[in-house]
MILO-848455 format. One record per residue (C-alpha): residue in one letter; chain; x negated, y, z negated. Coordinates in pm, whole numbers, padded with zeros to 5 digits. Each point is the difference from the previous one (the first is absolute). Example, Ala and Ser with C-alpha at 12.3 -4.5 7.8 and 13.67 -1.06 7.14 Angstrom:
+---------+--------+--------+--------+--------+
| residuo | cadena |     xx |     yy |     zz |
+---------+--------+--------+--------+--------+
|       a |      A | -01230 | -00450 | -00780 |
|       s |      A | -00137 |  00344 |  00066 |
+---------+--------+--------+--------+--------+
This chain:
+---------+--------+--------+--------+--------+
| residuo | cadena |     xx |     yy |     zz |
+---------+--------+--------+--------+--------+
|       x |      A |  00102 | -00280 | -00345 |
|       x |      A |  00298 | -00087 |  00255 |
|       x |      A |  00305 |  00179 |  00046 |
|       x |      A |  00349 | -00078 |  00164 |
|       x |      A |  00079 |  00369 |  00147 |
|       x |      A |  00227 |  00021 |  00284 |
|       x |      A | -00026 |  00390 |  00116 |
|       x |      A | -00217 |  00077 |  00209 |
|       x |      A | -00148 |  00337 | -00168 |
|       x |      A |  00018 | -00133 | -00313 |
|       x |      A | -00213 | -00342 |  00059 |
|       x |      A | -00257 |  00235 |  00183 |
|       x |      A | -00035 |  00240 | -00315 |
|       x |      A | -00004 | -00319 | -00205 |
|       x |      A | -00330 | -00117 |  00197 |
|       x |      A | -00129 |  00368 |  00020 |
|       x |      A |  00011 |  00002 | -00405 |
|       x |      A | -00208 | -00388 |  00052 |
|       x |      A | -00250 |  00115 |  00170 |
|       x |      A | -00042 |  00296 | -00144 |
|       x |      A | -00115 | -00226 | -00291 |
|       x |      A | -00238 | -00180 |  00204 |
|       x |      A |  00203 | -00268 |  00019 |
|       x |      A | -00027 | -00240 |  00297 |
|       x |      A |  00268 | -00100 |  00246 |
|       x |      A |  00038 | -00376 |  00000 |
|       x |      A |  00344 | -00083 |  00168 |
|       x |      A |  00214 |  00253 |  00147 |
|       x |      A |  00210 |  00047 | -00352 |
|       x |      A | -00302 | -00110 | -00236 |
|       x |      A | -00314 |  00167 | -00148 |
|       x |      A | -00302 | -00108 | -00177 |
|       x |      A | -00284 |  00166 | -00213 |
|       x |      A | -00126 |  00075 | -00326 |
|       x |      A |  00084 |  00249 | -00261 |
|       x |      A | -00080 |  00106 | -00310 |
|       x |      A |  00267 | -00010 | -00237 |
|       x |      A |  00065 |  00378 |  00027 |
|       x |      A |  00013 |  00019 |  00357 |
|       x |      A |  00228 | -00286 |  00004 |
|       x |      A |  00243 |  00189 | -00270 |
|       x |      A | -00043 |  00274 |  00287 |
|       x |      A |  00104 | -00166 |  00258 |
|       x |      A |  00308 | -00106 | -00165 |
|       x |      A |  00109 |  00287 | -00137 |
|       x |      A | -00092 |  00126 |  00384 |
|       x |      A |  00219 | -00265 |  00199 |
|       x |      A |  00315 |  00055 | -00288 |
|       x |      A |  00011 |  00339 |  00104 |
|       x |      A | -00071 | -00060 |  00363 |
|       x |      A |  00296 | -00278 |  00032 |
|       x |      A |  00188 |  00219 | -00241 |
|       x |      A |  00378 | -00171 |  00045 |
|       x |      A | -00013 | -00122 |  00322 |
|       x |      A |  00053 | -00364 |  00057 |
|       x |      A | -00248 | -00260 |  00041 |
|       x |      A | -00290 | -00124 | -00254 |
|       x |      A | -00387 | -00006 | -00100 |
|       x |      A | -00168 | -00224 | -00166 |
|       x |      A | -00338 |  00034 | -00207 |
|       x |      A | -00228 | -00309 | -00056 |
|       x |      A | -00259 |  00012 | -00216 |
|       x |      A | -00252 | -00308 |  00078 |
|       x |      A | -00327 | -00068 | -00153 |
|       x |      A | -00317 | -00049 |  00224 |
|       x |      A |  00004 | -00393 | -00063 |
|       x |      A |  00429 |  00036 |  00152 |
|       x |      A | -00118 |  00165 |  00265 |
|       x |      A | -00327 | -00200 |  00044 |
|       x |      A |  00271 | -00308 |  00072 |
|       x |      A |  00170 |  00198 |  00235 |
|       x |      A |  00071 | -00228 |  00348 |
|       x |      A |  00073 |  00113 |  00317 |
|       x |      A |  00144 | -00212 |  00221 |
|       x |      A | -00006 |  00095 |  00369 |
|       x |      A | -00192 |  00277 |  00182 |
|       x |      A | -00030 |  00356 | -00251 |
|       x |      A |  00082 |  00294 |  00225 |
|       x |      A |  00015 |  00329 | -00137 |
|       x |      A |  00327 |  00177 |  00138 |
|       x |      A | -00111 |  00276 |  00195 |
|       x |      A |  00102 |  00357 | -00153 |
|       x |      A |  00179 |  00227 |  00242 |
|       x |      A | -00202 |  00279 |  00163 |
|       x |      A | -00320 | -00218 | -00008 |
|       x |      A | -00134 | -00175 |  00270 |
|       x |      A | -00270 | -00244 | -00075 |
|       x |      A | -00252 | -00068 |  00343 |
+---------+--------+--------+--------+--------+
């Protein structure tokens, strides 16, 4: 899931509602996991009301496990930090 939001509040509820789902920050505007199809229906029906008609976009990809098996990363992964935790 990624998602183009530029307010402030409103890209912070937007990755509330993510992780809420268990979904995994993987970029600062991007999330990862896996869903069921009902809790994926959820979560859109969740983020339509949460971005209501305020500008910006998300975007839902569903990939199967061999897409995401060929998944590449090139460079080094960091996980953004979230703000309010500090990691020692």
């Amino acid at each position: 899931m990624i998602y183009d939001i530029t307010d402030d509040n409103l890209r912070n509820a937007v990755s509330e509602v993510c992780k809420n789902f268990g979904l995994s920050r993987i970029q600062k505007s991007a999330f990862l996991g896996d869903l069921v199809s009902s809790a994926r229906k959820e979560l859109k029906a969740k983020l339509q009301r949460t971005l209501g008609e305020a500008e910006g976009n998300i975007q839902i990809f569903v990939l199967c496990n061999a897409c995401i098996a060929l998944r590449e990363i090139i460079g080094k992964y960091v996980v953004p930090p979230e703000k309010g935790i500090v990691i020692v």
